[in-house]
KOLNU-160113 format. One record per residue (C-alpha): residue number from 1; residue in one letter; x, y, z. Coordinates in Angstrom, 3 decimals, padded with zeros to 6 digits. Example, Ala and Ser with C-alpha at 12.3 -4.5 7.8 and 13.67 -1.06 7.14 Angstrom:
BEGIN
<node 1; a; <012.300; -004.500; 007.800>>
<node 2; s; <013.670; -001.060; 007.140>>
// end
This chain:
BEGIN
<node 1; x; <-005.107; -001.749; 002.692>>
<node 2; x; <-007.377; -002.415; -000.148>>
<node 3; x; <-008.838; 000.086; -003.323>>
<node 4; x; <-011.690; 001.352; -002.226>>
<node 5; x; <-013.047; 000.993; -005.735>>
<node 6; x; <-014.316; -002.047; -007.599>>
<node 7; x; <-012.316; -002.963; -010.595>>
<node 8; x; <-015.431; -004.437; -012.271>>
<node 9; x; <-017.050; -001.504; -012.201>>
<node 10; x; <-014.387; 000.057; -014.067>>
<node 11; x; <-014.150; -002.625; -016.755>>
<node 12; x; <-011.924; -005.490; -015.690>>
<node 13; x; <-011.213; -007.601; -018.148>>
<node 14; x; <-012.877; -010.247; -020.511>>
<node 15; x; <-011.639; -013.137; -020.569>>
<node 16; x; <-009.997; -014.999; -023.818>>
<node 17; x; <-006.770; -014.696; -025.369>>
<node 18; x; <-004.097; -011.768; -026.119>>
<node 19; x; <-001.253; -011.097; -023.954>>
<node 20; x; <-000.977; -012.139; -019.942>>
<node 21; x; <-002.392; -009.438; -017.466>>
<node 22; x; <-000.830; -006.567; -015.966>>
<node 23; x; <-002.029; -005.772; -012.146>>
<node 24; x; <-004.313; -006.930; -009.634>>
<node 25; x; <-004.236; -010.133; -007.374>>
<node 26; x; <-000.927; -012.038; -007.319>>
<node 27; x; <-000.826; -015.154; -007.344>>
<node 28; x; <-000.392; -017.301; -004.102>>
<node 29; x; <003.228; -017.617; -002.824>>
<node 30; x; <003.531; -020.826; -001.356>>
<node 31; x; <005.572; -021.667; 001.248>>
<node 32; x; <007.985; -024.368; -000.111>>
<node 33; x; <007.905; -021.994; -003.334>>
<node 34; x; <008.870; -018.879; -002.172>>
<node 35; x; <012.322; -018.190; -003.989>>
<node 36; x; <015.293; -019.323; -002.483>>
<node 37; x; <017.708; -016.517; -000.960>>
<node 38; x; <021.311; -017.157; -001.677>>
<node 39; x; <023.436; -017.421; 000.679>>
<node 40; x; <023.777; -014.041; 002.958>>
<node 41; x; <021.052; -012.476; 001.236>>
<node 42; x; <018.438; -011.086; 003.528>>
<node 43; x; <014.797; -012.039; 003.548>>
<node 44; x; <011.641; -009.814; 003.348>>
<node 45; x; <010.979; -009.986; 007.099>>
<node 46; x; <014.293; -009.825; 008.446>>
<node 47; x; <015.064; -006.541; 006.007>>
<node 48; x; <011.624; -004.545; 007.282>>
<node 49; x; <012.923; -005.520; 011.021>>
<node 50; x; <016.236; -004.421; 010.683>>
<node 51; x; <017.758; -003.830; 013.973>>
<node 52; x; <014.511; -003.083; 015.834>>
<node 53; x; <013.756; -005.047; 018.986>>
<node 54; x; <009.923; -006.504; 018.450>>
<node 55; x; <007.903; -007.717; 015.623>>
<node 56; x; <004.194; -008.657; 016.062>>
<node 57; x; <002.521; -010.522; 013.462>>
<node 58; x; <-001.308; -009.671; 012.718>>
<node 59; x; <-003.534; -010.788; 010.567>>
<node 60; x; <-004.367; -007.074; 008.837>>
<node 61; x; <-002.620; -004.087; 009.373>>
<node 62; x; <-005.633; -002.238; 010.717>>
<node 63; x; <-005.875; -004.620; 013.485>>
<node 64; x; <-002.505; -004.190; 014.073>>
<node 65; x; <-002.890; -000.987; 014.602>>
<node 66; x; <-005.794; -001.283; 016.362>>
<node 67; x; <-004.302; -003.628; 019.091>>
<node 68; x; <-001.603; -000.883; 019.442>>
<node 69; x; <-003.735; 002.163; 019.962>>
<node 70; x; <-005.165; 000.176; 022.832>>
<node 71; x; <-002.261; -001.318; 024.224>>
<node 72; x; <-001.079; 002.693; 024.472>>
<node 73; x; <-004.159; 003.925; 025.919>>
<node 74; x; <-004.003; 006.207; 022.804>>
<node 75; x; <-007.226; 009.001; 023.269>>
<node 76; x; <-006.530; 011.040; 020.192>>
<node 77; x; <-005.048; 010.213; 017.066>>
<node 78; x; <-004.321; 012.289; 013.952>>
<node 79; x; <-004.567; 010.657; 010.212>>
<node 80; x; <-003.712; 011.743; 007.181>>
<node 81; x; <-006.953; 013.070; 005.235>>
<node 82; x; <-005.592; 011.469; 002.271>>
<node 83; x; <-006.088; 007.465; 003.549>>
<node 84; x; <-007.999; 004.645; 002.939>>
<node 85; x; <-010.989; 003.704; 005.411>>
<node 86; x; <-009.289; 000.919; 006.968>>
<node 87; x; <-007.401; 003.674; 009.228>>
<node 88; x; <-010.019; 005.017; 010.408>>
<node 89; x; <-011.625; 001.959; 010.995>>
<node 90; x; <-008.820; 000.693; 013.412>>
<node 91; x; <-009.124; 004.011; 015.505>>
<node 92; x; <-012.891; 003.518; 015.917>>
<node 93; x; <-014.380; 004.831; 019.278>>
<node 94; x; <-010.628; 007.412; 019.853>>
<node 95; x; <-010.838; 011.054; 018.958>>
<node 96; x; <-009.962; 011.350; 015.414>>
<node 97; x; <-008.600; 014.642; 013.841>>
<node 98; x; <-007.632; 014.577; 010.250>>
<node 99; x; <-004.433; 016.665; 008.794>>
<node 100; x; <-004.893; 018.176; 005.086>>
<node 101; x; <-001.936; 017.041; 002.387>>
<node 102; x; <-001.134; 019.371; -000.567>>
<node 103; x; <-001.408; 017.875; -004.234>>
<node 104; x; <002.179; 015.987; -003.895>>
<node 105; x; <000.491; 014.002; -001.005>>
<node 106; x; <002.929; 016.143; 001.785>>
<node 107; x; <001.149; 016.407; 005.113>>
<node 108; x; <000.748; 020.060; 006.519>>
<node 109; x; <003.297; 019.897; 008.716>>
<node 110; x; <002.158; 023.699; 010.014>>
<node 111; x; <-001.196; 022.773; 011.459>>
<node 112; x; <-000.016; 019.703; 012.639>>
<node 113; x; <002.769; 021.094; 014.669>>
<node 114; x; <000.366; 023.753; 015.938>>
<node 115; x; <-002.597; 021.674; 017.222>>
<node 116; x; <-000.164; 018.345; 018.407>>
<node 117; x; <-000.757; 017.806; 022.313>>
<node 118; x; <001.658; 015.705; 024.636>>
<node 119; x; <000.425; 012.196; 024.383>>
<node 120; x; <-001.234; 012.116; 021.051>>
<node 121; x; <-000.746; 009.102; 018.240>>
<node 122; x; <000.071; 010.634; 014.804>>
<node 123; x; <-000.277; 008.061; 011.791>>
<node 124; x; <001.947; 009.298; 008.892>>
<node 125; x; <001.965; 007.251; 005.482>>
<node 126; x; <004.981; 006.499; 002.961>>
<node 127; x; <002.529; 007.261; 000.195>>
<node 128; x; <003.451; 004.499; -002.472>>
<node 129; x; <006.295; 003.526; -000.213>>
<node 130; x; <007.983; 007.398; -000.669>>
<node 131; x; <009.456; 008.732; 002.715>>
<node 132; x; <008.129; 012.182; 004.028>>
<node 133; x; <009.964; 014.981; 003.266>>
<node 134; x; <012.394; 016.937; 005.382>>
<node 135; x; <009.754; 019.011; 007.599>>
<node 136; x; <007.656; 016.512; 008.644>>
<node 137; x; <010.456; 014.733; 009.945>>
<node 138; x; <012.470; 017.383; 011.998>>
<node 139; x; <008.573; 017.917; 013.229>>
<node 140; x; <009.119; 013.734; 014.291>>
<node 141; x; <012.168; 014.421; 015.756>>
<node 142; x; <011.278; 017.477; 017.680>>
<node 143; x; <007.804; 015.834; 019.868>>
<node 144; x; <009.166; 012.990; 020.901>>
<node 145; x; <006.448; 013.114; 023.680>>
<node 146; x; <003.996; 012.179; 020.749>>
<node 147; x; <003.420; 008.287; 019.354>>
<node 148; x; <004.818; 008.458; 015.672>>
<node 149; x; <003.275; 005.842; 013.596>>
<node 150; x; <005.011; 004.971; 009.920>>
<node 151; x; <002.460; 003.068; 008.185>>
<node 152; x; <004.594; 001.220; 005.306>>
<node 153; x; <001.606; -000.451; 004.300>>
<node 154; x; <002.430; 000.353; 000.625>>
<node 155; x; <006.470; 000.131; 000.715>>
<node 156; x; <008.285; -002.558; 000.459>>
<node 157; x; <011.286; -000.291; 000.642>>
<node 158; x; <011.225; 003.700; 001.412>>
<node 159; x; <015.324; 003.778; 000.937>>
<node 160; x; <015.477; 006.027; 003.620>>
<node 161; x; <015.514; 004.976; 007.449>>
<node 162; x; <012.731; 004.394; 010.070>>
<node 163; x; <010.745; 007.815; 011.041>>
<node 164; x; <008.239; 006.388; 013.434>>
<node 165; x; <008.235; 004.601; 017.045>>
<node 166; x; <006.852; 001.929; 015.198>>
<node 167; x; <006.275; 000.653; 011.410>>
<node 168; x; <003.192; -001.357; 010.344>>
<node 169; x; <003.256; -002.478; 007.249>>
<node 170; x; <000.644; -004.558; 004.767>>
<node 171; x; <002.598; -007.924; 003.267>>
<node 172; x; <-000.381; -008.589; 001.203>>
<node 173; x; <-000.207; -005.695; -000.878>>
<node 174; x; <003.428; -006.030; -001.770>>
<node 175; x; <003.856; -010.237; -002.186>>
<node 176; x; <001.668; -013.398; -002.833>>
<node 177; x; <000.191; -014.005; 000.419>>
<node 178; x; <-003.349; -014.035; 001.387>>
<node 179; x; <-002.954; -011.884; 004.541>>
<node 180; x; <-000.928; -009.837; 007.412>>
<node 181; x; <-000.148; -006.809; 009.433>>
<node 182; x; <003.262; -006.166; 011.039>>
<node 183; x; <004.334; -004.346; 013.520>>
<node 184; x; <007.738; -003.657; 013.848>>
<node 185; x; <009.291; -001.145; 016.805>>
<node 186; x; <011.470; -000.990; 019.535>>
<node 187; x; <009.000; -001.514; 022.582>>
<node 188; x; <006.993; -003.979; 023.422>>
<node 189; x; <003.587; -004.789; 021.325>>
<node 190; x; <000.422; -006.558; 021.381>>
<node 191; x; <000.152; -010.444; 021.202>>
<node 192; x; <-001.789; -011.543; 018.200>>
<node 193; x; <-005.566; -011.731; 019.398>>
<node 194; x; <-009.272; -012.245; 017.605>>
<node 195; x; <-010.466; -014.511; 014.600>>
<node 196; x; <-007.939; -015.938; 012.029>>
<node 197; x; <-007.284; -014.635; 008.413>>
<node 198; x; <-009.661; -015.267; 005.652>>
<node 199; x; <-008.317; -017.883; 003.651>>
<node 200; x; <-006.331; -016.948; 000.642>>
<node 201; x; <-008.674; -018.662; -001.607>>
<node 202; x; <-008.141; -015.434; -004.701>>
<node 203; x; <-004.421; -016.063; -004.316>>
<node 204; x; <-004.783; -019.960; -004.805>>
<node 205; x; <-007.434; -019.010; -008.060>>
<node 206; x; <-005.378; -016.473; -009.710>>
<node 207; x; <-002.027; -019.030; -008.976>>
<node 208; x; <-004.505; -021.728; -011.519>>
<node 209; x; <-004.819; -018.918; -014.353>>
<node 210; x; <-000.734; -018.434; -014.807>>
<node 211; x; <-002.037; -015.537; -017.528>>
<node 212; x; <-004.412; -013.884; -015.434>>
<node 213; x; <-006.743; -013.432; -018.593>>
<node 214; x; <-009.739; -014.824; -016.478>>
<node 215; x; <-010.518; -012.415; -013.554>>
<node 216; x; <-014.071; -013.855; -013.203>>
<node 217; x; <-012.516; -017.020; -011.639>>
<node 218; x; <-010.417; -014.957; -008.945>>
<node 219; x; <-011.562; -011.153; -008.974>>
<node 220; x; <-015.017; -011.754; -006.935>>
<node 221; x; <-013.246; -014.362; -004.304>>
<node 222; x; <-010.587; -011.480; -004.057>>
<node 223; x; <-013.498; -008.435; -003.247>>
<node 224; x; <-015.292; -011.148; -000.582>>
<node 225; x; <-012.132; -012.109; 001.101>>
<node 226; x; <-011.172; -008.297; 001.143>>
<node 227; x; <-014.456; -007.896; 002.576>>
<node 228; x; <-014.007; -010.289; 005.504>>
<node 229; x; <-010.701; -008.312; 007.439>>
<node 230; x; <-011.980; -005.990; 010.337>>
<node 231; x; <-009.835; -004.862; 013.315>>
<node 232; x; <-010.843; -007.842; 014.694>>
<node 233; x; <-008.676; -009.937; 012.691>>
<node 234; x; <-005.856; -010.893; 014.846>>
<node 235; x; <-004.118; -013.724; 014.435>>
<node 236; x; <-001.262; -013.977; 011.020>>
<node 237; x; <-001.387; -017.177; 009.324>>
<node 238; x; <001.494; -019.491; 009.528>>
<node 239; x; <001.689; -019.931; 005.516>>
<node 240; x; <002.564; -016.051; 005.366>>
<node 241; x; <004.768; -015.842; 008.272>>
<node 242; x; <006.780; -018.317; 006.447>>
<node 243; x; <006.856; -016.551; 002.829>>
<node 244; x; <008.049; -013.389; 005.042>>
<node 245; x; <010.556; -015.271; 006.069>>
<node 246; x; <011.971; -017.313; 002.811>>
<node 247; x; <011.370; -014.606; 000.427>>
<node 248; x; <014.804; -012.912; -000.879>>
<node 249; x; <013.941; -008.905; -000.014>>
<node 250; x; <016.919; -007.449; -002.695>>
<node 251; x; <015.382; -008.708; -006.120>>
<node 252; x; <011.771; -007.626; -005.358>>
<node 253; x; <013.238; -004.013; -004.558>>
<node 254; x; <015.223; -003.831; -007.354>>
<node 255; x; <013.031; -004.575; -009.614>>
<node 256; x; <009.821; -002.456; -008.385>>
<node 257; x; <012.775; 000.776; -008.584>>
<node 258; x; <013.698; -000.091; -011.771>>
<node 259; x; <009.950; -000.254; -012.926>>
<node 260; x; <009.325; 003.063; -011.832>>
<node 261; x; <012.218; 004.684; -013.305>>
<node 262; x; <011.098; 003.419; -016.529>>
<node 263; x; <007.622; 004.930; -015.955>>
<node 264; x; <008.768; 008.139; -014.542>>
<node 265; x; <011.067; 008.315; -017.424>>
<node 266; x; <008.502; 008.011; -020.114>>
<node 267; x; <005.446; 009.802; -018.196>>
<node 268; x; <006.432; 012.791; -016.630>>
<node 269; x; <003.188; 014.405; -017.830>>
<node 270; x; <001.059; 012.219; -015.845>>
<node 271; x; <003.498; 011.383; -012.849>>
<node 272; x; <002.390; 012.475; -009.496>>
<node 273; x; <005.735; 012.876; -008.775>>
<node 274; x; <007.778; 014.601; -012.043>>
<node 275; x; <010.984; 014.774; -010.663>>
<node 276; x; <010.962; 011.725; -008.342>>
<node 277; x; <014.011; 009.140; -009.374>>
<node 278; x; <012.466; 006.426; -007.454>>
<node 279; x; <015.440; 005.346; -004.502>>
<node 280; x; <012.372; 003.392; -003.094>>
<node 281; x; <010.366; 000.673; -004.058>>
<node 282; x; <007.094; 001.386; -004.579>>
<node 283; x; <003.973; -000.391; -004.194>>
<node 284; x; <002.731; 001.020; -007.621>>
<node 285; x; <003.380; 004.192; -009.862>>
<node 286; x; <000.853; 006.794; -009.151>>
<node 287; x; <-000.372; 009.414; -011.750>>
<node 288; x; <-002.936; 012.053; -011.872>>
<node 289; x; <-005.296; 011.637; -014.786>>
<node 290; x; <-008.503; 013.546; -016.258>>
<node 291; x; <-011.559; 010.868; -016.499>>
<node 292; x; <-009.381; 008.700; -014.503>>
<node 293; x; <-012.312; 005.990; -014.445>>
<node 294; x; <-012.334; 006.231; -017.883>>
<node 295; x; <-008.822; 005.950; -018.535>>
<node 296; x; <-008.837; 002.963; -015.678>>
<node 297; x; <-011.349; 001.262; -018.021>>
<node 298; x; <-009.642; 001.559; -021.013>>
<node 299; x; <-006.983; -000.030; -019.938>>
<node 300; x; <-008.546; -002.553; -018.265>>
<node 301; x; <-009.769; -003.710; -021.788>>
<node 302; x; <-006.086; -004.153; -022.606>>
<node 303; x; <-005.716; -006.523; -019.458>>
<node 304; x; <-004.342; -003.875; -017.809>>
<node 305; x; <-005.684; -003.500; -014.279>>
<node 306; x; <-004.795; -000.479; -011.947>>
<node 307; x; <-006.663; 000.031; -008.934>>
<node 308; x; <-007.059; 003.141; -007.105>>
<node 309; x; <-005.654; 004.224; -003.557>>
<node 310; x; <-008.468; 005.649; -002.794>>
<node 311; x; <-011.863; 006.684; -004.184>>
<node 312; x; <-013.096; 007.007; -000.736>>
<node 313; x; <-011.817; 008.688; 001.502>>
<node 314; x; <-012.596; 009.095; 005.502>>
<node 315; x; <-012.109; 012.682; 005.972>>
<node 316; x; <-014.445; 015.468; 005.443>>
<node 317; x; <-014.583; 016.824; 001.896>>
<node 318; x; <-014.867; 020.345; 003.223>>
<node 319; x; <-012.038; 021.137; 004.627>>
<node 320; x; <-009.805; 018.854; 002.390>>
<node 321; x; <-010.414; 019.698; -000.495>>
<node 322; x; <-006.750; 018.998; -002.439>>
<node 323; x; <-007.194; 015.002; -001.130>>
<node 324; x; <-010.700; 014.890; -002.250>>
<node 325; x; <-009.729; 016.122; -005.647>>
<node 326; x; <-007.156; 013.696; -005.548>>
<node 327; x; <-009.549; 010.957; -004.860>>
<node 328; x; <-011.310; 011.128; -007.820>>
<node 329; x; <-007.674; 012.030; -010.354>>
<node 330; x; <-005.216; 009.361; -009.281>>
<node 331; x; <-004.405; 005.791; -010.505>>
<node 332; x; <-002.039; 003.356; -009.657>>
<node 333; x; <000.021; 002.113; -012.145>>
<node 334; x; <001.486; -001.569; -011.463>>
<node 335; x; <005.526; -002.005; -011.480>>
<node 336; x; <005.781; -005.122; -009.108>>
<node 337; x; <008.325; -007.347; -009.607>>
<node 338; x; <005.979; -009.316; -011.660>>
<node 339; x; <007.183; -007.054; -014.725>>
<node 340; x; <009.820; -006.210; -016.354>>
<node 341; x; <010.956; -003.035; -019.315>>
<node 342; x; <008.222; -004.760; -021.629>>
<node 343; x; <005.280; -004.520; -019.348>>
<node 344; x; <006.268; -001.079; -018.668>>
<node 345; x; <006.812; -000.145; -022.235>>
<node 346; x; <002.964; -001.729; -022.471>>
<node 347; x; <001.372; 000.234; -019.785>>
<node 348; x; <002.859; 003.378; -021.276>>
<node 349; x; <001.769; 002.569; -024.501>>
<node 350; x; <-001.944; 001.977; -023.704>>
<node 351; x; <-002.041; 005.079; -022.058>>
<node 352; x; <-000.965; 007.562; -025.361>>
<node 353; x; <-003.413; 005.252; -027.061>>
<node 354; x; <-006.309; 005.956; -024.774>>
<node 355; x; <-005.302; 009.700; -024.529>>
<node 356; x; <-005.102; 009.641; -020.753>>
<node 357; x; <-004.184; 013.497; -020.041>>
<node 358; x; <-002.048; 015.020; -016.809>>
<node 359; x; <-003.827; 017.949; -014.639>>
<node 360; x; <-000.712; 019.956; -013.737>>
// end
């Protein structure tokens, strides 16, 4: 699911000359282009289905999950309170009740095991593709009369195994493809349904600027398509179907691990996660930063562009407090496989030269 914040407002780039970008849009992934697996290797969709019985194929994750919670007859469903809006939006009209998350984005596993009822949908999220930890998981496995949810919308690998009933998971935030929501479980799911996918029309514009020094040719397409997914957008497009399907799975993870390692390595001051050694592959590196927005900006100038996961968030402020707080400190640092030990070596370099300063 997208930022919630606009990276113009925190001062994407100008356009002209100096090295190629770092971040935002990828390029389109066409379908004759996607890379060619060798032989036995395993592609993108047929490693996030493993051995489960059903996939369904959506054109956003949130009306994925939106045709599921009906399909279930789902009444009440509990979110993280650290999430982007497009949850929320996809359980529209249900009972929603929100569970707090402590400043290493763990759920709290006591109030949710108190208040759970028989029946209930619980969405848990692989923050930047990292499983849960150990509590929240014998919690899983103790209620199995309760819908378990694994959003993977920002893991393209959690190198652990499946925790929910069903996985949904986000291919546009991972690879070059313009759209899609998967579901991926065990029992049987929702046809496809509603309006078709916005074409991917920033994809195409930032796969004609091979440098990505020009984000006012591709940056406002990307914020209007973004714009145009609701829960009503059904129906997968056949292009991205496809690059899920060509798309060699081990070389993408390997290199998004390797990425972080080198980040963690050289910024434990500003990791979210110190002592994580990265045995998934992550979305994007997060860290917690004073003046985030202004450190955001400042690298931005550098052609450096790291969204946030999320400014905004649907929960009350009140009584979540620790995500709120975390809304306006974090910043996701890119380590796609776009990048290799250079870019990395970059990103941490702009960041000792802007001063950007940890808050543990």
């Amino acid at each position: 699911m997208p930022p919630s914040s606009s990276r113009r407002s925190r001062g994407e780039g100008r356009p002209g000359g100096g090295p190629a970008a770092i971040g935002s849009v990828m390029p389109l992934l066409e379908p004759a282009g996607a890379t060619e697996r060798p032989a036995g290797s395993t592609s993108l969709l047929s490693f996030w289905r493993g051995e489960r019985k059903h996939v369904g194929a959506y054109g956003c994750a949130r009306a994925a999950l939106s045709a599921l919670l009906a399909l279930r007859g789902a009444a009440r469903v509990w979110l993280p309170a650290y999430a982007c809006t497009a949850l929320a939006e996809a359980a529209a009209g249900l009972e929603l009740c929100w569970v707090g998350v402590d400043a290493g984005l763990d759920m709290d596993v006591r109030r949710l095991d108190r208040d759970l009822a028989s029946g209930d949908v619980v969405v848990g999220i692989d923050y930047f593709g990292r499983p849960p930890r150990a509590g929240f998981l014998e919690l899983v496995a103790s209620r199995p009369d309760v819908l378990w949810i694994e959003d993977r919308a920002q893991a393209m690998d959690t190198g652990a195994s499946d925790w929910g009933d069903v996985a949904l998971y986000s291919p546009r935030k991972l690879v070059g493809v313009g759209d899609g929501g998967l579901l991926i479980g065990d029992e049987p799911l929702p046809p496809p349904f509603g309006r078709a996918s916005p074409s991917p029309v920033a994809q195409m514009r930032r796969a004609l600027d091979p440098r990505g020094r020009r984000p006012d040719r591709w940056f406002p397409a990307f914020q209007e398509q973004e714009g145009r997914f609701g829960a009503d957008c059904g129906v997968m497009s056949p292009a991205t179907r496809r690059v899920l399907g060509e798309v060699a799975a081990s070389p993408l993870i390997a290199a998004r691990r390797a990425n972080a390692r080198a980040l963690a390595a050289a910024l434990p001051d500003l990791a979210l996660w110190p002592a994580e050694t990265f045995d998934f592959a992550p979305m994007a590196f997060p860290i917690r930063v004073a003046d985030r927005d202004a450190v955001a900006a400042a690298l931005a100038q550098e052609a450096i562009y790291c969204p946030v996961h999320w400014s905004t968030l649907p929960s009350d402020p009140d009584p979540f407090l620790t995500a709120h707080q975390l809304a306006g400190e974090m910043l996701s640092l890119p380590c796609d496989h776009r990048y290799g030990e250079a870019d990395m070596a970059r990103i941490v370099e702009a960041l000792r030269r802007c001063g950007a300063r940890g808050l543990r």
